[in-house]
C-alpha positions as CSV (number, residue, x, y, z in Angstrom):
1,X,82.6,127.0,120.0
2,X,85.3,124.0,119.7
3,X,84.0,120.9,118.0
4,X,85.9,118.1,119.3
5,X,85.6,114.5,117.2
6,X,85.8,111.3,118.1
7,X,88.6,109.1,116.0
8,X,88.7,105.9,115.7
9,X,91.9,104.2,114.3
10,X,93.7,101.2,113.5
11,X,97.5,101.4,115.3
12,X,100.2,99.5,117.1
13,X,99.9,98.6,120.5
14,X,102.8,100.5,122.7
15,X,103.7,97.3,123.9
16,X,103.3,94.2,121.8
17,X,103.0,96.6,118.9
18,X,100.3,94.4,117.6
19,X,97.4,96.0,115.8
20,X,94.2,97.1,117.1
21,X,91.3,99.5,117.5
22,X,92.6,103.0,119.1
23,X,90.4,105.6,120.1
24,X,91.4,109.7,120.3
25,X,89.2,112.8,120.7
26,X,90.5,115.5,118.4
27,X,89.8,119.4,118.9
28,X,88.4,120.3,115.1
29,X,90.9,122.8,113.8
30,X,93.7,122.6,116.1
31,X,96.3,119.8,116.7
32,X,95.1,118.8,120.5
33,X,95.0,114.7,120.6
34,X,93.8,113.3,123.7
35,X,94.0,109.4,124.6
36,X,91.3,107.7,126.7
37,X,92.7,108.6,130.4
38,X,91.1,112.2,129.4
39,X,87.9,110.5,127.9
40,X,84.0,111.8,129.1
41,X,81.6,108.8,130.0
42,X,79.5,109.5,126.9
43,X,83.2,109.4,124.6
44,X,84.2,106.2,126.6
45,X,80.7,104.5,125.8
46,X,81.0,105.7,122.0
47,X,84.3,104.2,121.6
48,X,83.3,101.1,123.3
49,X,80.2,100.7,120.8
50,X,82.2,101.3,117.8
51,X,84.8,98.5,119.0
52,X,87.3,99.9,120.8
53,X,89.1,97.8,123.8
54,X,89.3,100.4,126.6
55,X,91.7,99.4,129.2
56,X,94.4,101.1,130.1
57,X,97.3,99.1,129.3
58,X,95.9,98.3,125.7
59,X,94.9,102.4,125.0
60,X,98.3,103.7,125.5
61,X,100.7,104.4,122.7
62,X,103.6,106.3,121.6
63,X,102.8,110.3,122.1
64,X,104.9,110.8,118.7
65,X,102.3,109.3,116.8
66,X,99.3,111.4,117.9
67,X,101.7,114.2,117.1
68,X,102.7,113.3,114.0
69,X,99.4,112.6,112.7
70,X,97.7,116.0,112.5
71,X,101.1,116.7,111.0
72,X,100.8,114.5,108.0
73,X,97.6,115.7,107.1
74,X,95.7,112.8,109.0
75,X,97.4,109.8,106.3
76,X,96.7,106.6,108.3
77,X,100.1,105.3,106.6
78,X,102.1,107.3,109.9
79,X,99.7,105.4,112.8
80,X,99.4,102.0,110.6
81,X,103.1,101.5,109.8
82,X,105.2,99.6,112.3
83,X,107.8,102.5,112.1
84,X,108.0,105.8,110.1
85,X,111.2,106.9,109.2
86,X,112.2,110.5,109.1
87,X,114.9,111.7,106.3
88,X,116.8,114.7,107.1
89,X,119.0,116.6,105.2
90,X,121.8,117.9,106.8
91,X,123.0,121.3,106.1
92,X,126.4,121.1,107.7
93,X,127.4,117.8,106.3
94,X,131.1,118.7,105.4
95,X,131.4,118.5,109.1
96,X,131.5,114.7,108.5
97,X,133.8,114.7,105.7
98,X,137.0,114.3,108.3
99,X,135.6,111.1,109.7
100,X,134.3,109.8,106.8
101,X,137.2,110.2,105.1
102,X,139.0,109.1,108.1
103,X,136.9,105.6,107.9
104,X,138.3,105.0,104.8
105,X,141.8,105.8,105.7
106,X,140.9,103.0,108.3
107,X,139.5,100.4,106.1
108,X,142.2,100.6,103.6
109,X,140.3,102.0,101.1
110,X,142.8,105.6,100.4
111,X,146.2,106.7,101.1
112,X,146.0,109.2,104.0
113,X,147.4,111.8,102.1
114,X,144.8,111.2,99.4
115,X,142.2,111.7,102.2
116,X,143.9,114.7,103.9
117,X,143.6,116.1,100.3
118,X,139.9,115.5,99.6
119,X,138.8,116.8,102.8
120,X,141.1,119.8,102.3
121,X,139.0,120.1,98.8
122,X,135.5,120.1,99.3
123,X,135.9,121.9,102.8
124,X,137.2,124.7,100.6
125,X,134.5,124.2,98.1
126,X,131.4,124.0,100.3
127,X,132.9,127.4,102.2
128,X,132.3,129.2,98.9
129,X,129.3,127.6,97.4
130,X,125.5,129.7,98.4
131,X,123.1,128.3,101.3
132,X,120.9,127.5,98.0
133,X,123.2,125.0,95.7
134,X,124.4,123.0,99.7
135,X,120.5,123.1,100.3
136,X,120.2,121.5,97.2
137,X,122.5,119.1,97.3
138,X,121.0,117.7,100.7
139,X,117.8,117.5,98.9
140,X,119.7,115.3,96.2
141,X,121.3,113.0,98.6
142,X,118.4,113.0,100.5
143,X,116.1,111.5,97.9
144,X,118.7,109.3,97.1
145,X,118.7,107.8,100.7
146,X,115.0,107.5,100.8
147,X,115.0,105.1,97.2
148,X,118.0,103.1,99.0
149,X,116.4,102.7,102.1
150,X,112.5,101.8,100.5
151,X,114.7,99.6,98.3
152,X,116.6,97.6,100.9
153,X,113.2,97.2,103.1
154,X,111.5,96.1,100.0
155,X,114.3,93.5,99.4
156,X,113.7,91.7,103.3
157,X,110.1,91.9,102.8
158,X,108.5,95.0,104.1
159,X,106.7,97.5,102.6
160,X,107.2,101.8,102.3
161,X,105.1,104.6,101.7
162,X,106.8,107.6,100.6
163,X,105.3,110.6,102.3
164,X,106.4,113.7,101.3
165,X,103.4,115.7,101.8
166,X,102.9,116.8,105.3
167,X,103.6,120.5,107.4
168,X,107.6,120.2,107.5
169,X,107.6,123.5,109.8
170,X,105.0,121.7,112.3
171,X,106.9,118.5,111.9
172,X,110.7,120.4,112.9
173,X,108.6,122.4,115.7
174,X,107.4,119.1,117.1
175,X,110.5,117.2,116.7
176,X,112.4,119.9,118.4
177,X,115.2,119.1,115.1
178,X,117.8,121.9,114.5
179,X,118.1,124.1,112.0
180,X,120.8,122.5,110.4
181,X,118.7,120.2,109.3
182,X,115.8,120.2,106.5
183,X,113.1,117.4,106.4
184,X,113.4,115.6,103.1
185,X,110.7,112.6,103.5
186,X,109.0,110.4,105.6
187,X,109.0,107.1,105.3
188,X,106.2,104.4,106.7
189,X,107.5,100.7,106.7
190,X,105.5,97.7,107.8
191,X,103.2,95.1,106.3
192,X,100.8,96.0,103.9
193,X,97.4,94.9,105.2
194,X,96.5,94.6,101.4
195,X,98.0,95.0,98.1
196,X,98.8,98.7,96.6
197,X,96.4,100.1,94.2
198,X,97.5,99.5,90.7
199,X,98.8,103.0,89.1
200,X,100.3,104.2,86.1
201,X,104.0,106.1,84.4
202,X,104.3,107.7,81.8
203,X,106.5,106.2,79.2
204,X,110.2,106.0,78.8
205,X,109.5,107.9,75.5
206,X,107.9,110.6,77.1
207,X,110.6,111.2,79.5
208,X,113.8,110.4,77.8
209,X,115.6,111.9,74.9
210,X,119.0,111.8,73.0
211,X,121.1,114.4,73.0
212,X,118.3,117.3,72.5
213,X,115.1,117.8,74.3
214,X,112.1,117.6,72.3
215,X,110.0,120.5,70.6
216,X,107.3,121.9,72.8
């Protein structure tokens, strides 16, 4: 028999996006959310009890965040956050190259020759190179965009949570994302309701040598 819960979350309005009480029913074991229009008397009067504002206008919200919920393992970072950002890696990216190259042609930055060259270059280099080593590249970038982007939110007052753990397969099947791309992170950024919980790194001795690594 299904066993189907009752969840009661803090999220954004779908209009006003401000925050307040949302209510779900979840089928245990699967990744079926259903929002108050599909509610039983006895769920609607449960919700109500427990504080929820049950009307219709206030109880809708964005589909993609029911979906991407079950998703990230249930973190309330991806329901709380006034936007979660999805970094992708892109598989193909020497497909750019051209106009990015191009841009710079554009802005003064290179010779067009110089550009022509470059493209020419690493078009040649990336047809040669194994799925693997362009896989990991996109990782590399990827992670580099993700500490740029946290950074530059940080800097106009927001706050991230990094999220890497959550079913990437589920999350491309969802998403309806192509192939040629590979999820790198997600990304909440908002307002933090209440300061982080103080943590620890290891020290730069521990993780830093000169010129040989240490003995084991």
């Amino acid at each position: 028999m299904l066993c189907k819960q009752l969840v009661i979350i803090t999220g954004p309005c779908w209009r006003c996006r401000k925050f307040m009480k949302l209510a779900v029913t979840h089928v245990v074991g699967t990744g079926d959310y259903n929002g108050p229009d599909e509610f039983s008397k006895e769920e609607l009067n449960m919700a109500r009890d427990h504080g929820v504002f049950i009307k219709k206008q206030y109880s809708q919200t964005s589909k993609e965040i029911y979906e991407l919920l079950p998703i990230a393992f249930n973190q309330k970072q991806v329901v709380e956050a006034s936007a979660v950002v999805a970094v992708l890696g892109d598989l193909e990216n020497i497909r750019m190259a051209e106009k990015i190259y191009g841009q710079a042609v554009d802005a003064g930055f290179m010779p067009a020759d110089t550009a022509k060259s470059m493209v020419e270059h690493y078009t040649g280099m990336y047809s040669s190179m194994p799925p693997e080593a362009i896989r990991q590249i996109a990782y590399t970038d990827g992670g580099l965009v993700s500490m740029q982007l946290m950074l530059v939110t940080r800097a106009k007052g927001y706050d991230t949570v990094p999220i890497g753990g959550y079913d990437k397969q589920k999350f491309m099947e969802a998403f309806r994302i192509s192939e040629r791309y590979i999820p790198i992170m997600l990304v909440a950024i908002g307002k933090a309701a209440k300061p982080g919980h103080p943590t620890v790194r290891l020290a730069v001795d521990d993780v830093a040598f000169f010129n040989e690594m240490p003995k084991e």
